[in-house]
C-alpha positions in Angstrom: 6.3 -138.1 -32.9 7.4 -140.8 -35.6 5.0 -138.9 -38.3 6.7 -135.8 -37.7 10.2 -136.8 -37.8 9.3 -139.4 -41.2 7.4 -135.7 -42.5 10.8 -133.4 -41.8 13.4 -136.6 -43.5 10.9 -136.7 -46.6 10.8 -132.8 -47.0 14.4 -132.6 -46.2 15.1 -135.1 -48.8 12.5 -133.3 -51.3 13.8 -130.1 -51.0 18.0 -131.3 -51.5 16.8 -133.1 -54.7 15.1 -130.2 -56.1 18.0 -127.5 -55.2 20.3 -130.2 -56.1 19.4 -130.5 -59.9 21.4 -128.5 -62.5 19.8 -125.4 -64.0 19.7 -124.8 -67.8 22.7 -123.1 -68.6 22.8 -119.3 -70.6 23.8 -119.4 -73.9 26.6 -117.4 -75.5 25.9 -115.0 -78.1 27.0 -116.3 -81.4 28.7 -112.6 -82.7 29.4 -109.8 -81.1 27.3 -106.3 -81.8 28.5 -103.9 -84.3 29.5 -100.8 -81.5 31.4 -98.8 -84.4 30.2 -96.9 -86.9 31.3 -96.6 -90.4 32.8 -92.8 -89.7 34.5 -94.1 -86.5 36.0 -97.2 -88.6 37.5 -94.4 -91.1 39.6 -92.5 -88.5 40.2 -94.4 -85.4 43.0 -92.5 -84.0 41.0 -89.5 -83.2 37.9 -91.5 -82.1 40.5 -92.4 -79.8 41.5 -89.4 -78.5 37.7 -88.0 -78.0 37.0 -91.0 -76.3 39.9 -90.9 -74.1 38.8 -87.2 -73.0 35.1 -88.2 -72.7 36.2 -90.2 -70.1 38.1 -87.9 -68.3 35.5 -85.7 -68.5 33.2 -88.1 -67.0 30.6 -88.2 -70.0 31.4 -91.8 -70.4 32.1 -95.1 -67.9 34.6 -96.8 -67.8 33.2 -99.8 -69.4 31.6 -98.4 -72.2 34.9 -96.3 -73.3 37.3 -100.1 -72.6 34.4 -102.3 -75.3 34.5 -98.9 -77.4 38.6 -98.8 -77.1 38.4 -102.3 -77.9 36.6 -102.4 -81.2 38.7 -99.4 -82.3 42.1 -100.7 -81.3 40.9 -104.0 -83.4 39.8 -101.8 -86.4 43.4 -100.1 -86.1 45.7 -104.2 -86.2 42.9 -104.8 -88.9 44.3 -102.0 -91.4 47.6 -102.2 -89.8 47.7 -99.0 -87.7 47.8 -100.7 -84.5 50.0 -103.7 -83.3 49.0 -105.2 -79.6 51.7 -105.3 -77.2 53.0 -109.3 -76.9 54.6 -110.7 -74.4 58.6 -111.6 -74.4 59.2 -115.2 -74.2 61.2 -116.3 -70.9 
């Protein structure tokens, strides 16, 4: 009886100190991928637009159309096109 109890501490133990230690953490990527291309950097406004409909239409998810909004609508406050809503102080 005392071999079996002594067995279940020492595994118990074992198993808390492997679970227990820290994992190695994922690394960030250092830049972000290119997702425009150079005729989409030209005119963004009407990328815009198809995008916006592609969506509607279902061609596109969500997230693919907000990363592809997102690099356009930073091409556009790049060359001045665009300004990002801020918010009022209180």
């Amino acid at each position: 009886m005392k071999k079996i109890i002594t067995l279940l501490i020492i595994t118990t133990l074992g198993t808390s100190w492997t679970f227990g230690q820290l994992g190695p953490k994922p690394q960030k990527p250092d830049h972000r991928p290119e997702i425009l291309t150079d005729l989409e950097k030209i005119d963004p406004r009407k990328v815009e637009s198809e995008v916006m409909a592609a969506v509607k239409e279902g061609k596109i998810s969500r997230e693919e159309a907000q990363k592809k909004l997102g690099a356009l609508r930073e091409e556009m406050e790049k060359n001045g096109g665009f300004k990002r809503p801020q918010r009022p102080q209180k």
